[in-house]
Backbone as JSON, one array per atom type, in Angstrom:
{
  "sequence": "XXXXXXXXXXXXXXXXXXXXXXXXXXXXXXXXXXXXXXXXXXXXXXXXXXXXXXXXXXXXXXXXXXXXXXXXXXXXX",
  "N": [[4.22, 14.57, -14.47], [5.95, 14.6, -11.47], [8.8, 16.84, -10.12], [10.71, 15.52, -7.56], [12.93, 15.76, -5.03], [15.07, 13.57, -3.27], [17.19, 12.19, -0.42], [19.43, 10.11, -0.62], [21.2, 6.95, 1.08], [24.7, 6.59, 1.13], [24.95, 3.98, 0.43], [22.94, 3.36, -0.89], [22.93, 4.74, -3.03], [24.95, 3.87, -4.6], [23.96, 1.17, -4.55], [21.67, 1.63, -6.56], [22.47, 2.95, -8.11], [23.81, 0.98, -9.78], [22.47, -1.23, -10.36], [21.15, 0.1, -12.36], [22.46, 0.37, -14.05], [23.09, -2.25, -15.05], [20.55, -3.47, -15.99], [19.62, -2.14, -17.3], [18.22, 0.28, -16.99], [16.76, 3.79, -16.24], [17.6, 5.86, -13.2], [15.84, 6.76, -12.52], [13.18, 5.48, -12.94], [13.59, 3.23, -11.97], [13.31, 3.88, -9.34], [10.5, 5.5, -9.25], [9.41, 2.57, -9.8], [9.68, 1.52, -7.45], [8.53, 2.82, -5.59], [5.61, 2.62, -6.54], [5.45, 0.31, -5.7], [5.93, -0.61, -3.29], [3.42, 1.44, -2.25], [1.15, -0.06, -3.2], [1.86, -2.01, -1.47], [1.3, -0.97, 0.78], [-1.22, 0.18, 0.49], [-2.7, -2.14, 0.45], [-2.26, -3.59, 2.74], [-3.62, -1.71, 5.16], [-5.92, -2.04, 4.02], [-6.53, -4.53, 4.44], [-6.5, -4.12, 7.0], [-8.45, -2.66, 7.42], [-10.47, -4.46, 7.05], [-10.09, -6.52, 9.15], [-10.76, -5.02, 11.39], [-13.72, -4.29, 10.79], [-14.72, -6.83, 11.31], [-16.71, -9.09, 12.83], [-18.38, -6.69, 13.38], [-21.35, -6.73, 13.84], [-22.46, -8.52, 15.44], [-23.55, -9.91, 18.24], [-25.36, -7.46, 18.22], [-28.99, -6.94, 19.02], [-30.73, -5.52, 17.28], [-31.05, -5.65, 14.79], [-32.86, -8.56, 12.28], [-32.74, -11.77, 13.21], [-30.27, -13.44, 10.46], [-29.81, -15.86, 9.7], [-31.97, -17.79, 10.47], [-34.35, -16.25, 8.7], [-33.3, -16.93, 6.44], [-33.08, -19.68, 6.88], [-36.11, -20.14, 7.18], [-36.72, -19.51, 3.94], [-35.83, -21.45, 2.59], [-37.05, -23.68, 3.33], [-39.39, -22.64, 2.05]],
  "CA": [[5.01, 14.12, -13.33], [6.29, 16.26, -10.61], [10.24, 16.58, -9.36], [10.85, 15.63, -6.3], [13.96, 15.15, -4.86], [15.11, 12.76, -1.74], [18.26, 12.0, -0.11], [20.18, 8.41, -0.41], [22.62, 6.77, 1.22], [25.79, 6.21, -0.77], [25.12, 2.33, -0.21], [21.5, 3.56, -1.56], [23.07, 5.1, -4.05], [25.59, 3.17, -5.56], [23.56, 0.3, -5.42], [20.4, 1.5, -7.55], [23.38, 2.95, -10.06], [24.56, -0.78, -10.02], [21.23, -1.87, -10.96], [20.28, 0.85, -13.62], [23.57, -0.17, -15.33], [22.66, -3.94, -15.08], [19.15, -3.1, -16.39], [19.62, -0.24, -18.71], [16.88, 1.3, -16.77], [17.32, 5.05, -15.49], [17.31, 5.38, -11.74], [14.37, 7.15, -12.0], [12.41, 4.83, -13.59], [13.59, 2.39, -10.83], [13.25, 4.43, -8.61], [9.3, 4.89, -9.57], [8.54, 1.21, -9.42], [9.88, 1.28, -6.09], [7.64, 3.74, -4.88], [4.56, 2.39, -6.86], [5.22, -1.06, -5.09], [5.42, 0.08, -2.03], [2.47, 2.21, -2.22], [0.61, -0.62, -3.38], [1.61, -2.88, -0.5], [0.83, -0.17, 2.13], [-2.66, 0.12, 0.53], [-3.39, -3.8, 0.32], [-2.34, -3.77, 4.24], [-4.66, -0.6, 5.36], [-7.51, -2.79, 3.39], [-6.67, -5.67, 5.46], [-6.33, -3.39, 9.12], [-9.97, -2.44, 7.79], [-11.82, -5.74, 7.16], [-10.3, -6.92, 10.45], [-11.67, -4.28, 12.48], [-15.06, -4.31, 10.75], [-15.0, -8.21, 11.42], [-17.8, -9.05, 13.61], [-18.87, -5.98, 14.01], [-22.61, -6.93, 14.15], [-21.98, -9.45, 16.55], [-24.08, -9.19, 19.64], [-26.12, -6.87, 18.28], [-30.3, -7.18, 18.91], [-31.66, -4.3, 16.94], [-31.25, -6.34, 13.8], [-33.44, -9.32, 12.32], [-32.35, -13.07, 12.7], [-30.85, -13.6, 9.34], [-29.98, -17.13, 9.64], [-33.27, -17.64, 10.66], [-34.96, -15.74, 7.52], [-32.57, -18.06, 5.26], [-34.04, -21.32, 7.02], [-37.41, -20.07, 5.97], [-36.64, -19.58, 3.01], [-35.49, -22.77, 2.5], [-38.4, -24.15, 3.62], [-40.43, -22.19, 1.6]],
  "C": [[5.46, 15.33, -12.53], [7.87, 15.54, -9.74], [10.28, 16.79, -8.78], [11.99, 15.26, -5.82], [14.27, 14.66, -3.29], [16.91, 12.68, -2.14], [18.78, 10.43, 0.25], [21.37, 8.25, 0.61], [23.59, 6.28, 0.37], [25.57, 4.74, -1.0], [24.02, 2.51, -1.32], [22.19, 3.59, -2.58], [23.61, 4.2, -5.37], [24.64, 1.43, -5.96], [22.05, 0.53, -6.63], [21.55, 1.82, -8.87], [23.95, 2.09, -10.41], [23.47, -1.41, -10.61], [20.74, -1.11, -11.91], [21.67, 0.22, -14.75], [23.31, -1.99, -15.48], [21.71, -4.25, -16.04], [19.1, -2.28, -17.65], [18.76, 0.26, -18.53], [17.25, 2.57, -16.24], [16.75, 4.64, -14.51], [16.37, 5.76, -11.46], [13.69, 7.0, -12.2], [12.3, 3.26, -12.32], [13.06, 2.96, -9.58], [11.14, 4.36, -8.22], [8.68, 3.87, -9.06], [8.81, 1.08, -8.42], [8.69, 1.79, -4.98], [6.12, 3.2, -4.93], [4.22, 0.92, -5.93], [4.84, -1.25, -3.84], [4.08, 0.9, -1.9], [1.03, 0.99, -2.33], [0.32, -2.12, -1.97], [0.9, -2.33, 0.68], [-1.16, 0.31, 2.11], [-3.19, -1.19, 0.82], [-3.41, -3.82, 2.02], [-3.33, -2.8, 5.5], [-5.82, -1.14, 4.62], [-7.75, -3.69, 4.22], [-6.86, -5.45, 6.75], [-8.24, -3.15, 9.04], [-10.93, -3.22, 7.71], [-11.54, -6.19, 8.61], [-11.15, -6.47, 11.49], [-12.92, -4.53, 12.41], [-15.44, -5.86, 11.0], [-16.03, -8.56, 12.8], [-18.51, -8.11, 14.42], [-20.54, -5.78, 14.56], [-23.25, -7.91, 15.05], [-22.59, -8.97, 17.95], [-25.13, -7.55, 19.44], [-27.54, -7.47, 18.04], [-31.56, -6.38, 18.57], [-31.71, -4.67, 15.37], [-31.8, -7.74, 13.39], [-31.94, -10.66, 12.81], [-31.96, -13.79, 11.28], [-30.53, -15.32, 8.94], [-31.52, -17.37, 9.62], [-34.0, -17.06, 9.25], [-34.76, -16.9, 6.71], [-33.08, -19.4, 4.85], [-35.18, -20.8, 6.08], [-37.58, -19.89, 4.99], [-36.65, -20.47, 2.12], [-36.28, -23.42, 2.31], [-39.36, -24.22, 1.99], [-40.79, -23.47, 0.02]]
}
């Protein structure tokens, strides 16, 4: 692990030391899952900014086959 230290506000403060005493967790164990959760939402949403974009990106292009078309015949076959 690596110590890093940040600055709270006292509401910050007092309330995570209201919740480690609630919990019997240290604050820097709360602290942690806070970070990890967050981190985790900010990736899931940067996954989602990038399927949107790539969302029809082949769209209107005519330098690639018909692949509907293929599929039918396939079908067929």
């Amino acid at each position: 692990m690596v110590r890093t230290q940040i600055y709270l506000t006292e509401e910050e403060r007092a309330g995570l030391e209201s919740v480690s005493k609630a919990t019997g967790r240290k604050q820097s164990e709360l602290i942690r899952e806070a970070v990890d959760r967050f981190l985790e939402l900010a990736q899931g949403s940067q996954r989602e900014t990038i399927l949107r974009e790539a969302a029809g990106l082949w769209r209107n292009r005519n330098d690639v086959p018909d692949f509907a078309a293929m599929r039918r015949s396939w079908d067929r076959g």
